[in-house]
C-alpha positions in Angstrom: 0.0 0.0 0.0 3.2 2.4 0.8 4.7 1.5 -2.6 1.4 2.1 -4.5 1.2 5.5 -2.7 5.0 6.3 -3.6 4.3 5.8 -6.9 1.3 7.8 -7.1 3.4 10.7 -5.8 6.1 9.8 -8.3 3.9 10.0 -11.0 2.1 13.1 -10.3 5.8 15.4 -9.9 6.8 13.8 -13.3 3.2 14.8 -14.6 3.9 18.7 -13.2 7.5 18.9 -14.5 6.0 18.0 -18.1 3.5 20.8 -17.4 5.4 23.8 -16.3 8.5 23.0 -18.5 6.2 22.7 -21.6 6.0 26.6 -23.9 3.0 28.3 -22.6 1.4 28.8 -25.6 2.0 27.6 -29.6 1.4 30.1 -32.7 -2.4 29.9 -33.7 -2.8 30.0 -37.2 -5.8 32.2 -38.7 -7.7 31.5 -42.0 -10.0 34.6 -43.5 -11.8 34.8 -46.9 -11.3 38.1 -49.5 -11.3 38.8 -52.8 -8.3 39.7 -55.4 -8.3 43.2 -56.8 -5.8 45.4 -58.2 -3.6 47.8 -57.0 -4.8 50.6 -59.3 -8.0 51.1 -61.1 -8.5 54.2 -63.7 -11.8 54.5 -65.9 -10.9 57.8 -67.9 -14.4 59.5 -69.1 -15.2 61.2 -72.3 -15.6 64.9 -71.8 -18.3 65.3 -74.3 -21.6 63.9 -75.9 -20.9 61.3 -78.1 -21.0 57.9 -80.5 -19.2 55.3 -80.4 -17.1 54.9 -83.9 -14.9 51.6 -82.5 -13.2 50.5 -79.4 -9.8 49.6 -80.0 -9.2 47.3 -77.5 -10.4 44.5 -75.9 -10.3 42.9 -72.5 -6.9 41.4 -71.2 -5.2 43.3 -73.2 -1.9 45.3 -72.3 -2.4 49.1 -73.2 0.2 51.8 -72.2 -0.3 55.2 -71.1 -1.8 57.6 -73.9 -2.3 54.8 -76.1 -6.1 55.7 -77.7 -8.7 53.2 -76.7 -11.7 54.2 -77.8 -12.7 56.2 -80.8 -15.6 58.1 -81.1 -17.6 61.4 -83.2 -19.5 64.1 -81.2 -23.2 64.6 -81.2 -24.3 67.8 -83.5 -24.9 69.8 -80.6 -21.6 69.0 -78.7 -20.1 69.4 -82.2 -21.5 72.7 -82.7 -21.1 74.4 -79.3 -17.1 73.2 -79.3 -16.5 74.5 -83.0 -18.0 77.6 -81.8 -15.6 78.0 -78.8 -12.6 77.0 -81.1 -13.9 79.8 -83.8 -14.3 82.5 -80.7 -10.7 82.0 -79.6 -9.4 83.7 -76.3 -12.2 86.3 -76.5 -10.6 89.7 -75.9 -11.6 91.9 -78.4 -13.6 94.0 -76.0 -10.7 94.3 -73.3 -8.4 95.4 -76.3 -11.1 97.9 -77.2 -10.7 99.3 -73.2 -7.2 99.4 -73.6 -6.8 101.8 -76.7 -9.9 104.1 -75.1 -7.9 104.0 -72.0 -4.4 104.6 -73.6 -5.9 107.5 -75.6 -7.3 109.1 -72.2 -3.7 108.5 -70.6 -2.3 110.6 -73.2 -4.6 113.4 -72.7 -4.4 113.2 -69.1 0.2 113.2 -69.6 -0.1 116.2 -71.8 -2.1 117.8 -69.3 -0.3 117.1 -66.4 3.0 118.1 -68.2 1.7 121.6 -68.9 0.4 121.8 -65.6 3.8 120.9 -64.5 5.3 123.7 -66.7 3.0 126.1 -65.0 3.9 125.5 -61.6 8.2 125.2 -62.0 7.0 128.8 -64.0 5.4 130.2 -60.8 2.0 130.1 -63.2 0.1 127.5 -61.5 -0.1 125.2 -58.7 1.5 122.2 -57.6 -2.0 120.4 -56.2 -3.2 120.8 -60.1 -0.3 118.7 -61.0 -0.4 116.8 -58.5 -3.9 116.0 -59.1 -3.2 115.0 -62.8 -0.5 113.0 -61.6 -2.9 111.1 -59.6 -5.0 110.2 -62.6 -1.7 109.5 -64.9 -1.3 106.9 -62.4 -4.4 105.3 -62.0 -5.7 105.0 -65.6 -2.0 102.9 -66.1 -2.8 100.4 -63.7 -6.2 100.5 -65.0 -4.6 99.4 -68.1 -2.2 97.4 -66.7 -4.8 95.1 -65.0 -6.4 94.5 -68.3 -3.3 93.9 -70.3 -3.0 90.9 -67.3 -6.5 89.8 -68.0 -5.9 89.7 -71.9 -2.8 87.9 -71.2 -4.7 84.9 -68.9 -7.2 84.7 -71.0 -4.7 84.0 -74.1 -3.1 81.7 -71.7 -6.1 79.7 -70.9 -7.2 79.5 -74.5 -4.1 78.3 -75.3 -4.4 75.4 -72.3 -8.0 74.6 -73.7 -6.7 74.2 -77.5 -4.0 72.3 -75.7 -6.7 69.8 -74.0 -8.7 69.6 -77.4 -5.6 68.7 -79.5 -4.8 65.9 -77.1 -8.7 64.7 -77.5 -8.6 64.6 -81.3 -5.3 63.6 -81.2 -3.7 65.9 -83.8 -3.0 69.7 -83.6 -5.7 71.7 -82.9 -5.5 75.9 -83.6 -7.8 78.6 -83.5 -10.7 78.8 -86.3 -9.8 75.1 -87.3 -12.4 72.8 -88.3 -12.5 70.2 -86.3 -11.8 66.6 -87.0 -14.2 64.0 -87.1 -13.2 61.4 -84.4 -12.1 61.9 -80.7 -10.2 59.5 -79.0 -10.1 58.4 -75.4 -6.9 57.4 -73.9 -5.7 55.1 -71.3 -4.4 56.9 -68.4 -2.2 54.7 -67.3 0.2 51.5 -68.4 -1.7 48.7 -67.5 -4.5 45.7 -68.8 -7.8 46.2 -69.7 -10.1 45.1 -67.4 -14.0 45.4 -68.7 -15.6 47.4 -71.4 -18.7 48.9 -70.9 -21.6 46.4 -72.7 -23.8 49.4 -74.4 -20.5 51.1 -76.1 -21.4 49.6 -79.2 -20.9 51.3 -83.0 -23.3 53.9 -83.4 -24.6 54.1 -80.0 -24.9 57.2 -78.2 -23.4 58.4 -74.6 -23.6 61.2 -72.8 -20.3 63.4 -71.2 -18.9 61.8 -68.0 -19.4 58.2 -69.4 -16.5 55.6 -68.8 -16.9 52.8 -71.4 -13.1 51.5 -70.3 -11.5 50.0 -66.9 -7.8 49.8 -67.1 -6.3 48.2 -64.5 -2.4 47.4 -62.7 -2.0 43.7 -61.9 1.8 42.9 -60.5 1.0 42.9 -57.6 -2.0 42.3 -56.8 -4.4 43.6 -53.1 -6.4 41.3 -50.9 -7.8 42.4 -48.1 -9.3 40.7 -45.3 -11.1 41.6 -42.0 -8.9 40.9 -39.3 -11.0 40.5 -35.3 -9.7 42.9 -32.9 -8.6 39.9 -30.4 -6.2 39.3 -33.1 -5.0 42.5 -35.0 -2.8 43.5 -32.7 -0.6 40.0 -33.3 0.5 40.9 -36.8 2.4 43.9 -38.1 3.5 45.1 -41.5 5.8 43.2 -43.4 4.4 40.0 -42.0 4.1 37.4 -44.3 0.7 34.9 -45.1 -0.4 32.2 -47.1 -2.9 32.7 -50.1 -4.5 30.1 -51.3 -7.2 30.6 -54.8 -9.5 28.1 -55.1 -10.1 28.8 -58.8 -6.6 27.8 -59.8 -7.0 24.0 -58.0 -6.3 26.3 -54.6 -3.0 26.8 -55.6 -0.8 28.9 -52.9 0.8 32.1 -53.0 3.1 34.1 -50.6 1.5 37.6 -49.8 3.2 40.4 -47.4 0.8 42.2 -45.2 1.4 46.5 -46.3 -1.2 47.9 -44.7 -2.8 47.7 -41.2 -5.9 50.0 -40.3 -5.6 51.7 -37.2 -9.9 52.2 -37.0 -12.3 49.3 -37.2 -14.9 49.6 -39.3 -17.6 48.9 -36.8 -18.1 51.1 -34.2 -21.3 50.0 -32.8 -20.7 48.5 -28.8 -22.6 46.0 -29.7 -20.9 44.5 -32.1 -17.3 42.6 -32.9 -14.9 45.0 -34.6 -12.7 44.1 -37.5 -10.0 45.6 -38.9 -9.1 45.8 -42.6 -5.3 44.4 -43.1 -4.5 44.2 -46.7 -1.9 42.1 -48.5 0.5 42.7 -51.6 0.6 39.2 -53.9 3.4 39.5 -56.7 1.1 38.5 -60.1 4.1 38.7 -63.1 2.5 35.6 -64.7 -0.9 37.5 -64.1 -2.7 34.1 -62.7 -4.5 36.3 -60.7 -7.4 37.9 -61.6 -9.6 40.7 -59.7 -12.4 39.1 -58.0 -10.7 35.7 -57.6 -12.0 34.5 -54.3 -8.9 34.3 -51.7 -8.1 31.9 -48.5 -5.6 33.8 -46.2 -4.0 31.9 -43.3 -1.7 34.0 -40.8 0.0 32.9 -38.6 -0.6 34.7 -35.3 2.2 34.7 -32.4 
């Protein structure tokens, strides 16, 4: 009975060294769903009503930056209103008309502060008439100046805006040219294009603002995944996680963790809060695609 009750005692000390010289606690791995997108999306929008003449390229395909991608004509009424504006030009005429008034005023007003200057050195008149005329010399030149400025931004921004329209058309646009008949969008960016609007078909009509063309960046590629609060706080940029896509036979990628929010995006007391940790995945043999589904496992120490 005393050997059985040594042994008992034995037993439980070896059980309590195993215990307490075991780690206290092993990494916990994590595994959250998101979806692939890319790193930069641009739609670039037409800037006038229009009709589709031809798009020129077609989804996947690489496109470089101010490479045209769309082609189309304007509407009669666009067509109209911009000829108009090219044929108008900067617009000064009237402000050139105040100038020479104003210039022929000044010369009056010189002559007559001159002589009323020649009067006063001659003991003949007084200084406060020429001072008086001196006064108005003065401020019908900065009147004069200040519309010789406004002439000049005014040529300026006419020549910005034939600038703009000459990248548009894509040739060399002056003032009182006819205008060309087709207008091309280009991409703003290099990159692949992603989607092309369904309705932009030959002949069909849009209106200004509309963005018939998604270009998008894909090496690398985003993920990002709600992260629980319990948890956050055990990763930190540069971190790295597996990415597994179901779509390619849940093939695995390495991703690095760039970006950690700092504010969930719940607030409400009642409920969890998450916070959005997104992931860089290097794409040079673009096998990822935006909206692939995404398995992300960290591992959390």
């Amino acid at each position: 009975m005393k050997a059985m009750f040594v042994c008992r005692i034995l037993c439980l000390a070896a059980l309590a060294v195993l215990i307490f010289s075991s780690p206290a606690s092993a990494d916990e791995t994590t595994i959250l769903t998101g979806k692939v997108r890319t790193t930069v999306t641009r739609e670039p929008y037409v800037h006038f009503n229009g009709i589709v003449d031809s798009v020129l390229v077609a989804p996947g395909e690489h496109v470089s930056k101010g490479q045209p991608i769309f082609r189309y004509t304007l509407q009669n009424e666009a067509r109209r209103s911009l000829q108009r504006e090219v044929n108008q030009g900067a617009s000064t005429e009237g402000m050139e008309a105040q100038v020479l008034d104003l210039s022929r005023q000044l010369a009056q007003v010189q002559a007559q502060r001159n002589k009323a200057r020649s009067l006063a050195a001659s003991g003949l008149g007084s200084n406060q008439t020429s001072d008086r005329l001196q006064v108005d010399v003065q401020s019908l030149e900065n009147r004069i100046q200040l519309i010789k400025e406004s002439i000049a931004k005014a040529q300026d921004n006419f020549g910005l805006r034939l600038k703009e329209l000459s990248e548009y058309f894509d040739t060399e646009i002056t003032e009182r040219a006819t205008l060309p008949e087709y207008l091309y969008l280009k991409s703003p960016i290099d990159g692949y294009v992603l989607s092309i609007a369904t309705n932009m078909n030959p002949g069909a009509t849009f209106g200004a603002g509309a963005a018939p063309i998604s270009i998008g960046q894909m090496d690398p590629m985003l993920i990002q995944v709600p992260v629980y609060e319990a948890e956050v706080s055990s990763l930190k940029l540069g971190d790295e996680a597996v990415v597994e896509i179901p779509s390619l036979g849940n093939k695995t990628f390495k991703a690095t963790i760039t970006e950690i929010a700092w504010v969930s995006n719940q607030m409400d007391v009642a409920q969890a809060s998450y916070f959005n940790v997104e992931l860089t995945i290097p794409n040079p043999d673009l096998e990822l695609k935006p909206g692939f589904k995404a398995v992300v496992r960290f591992t959390l120490k």
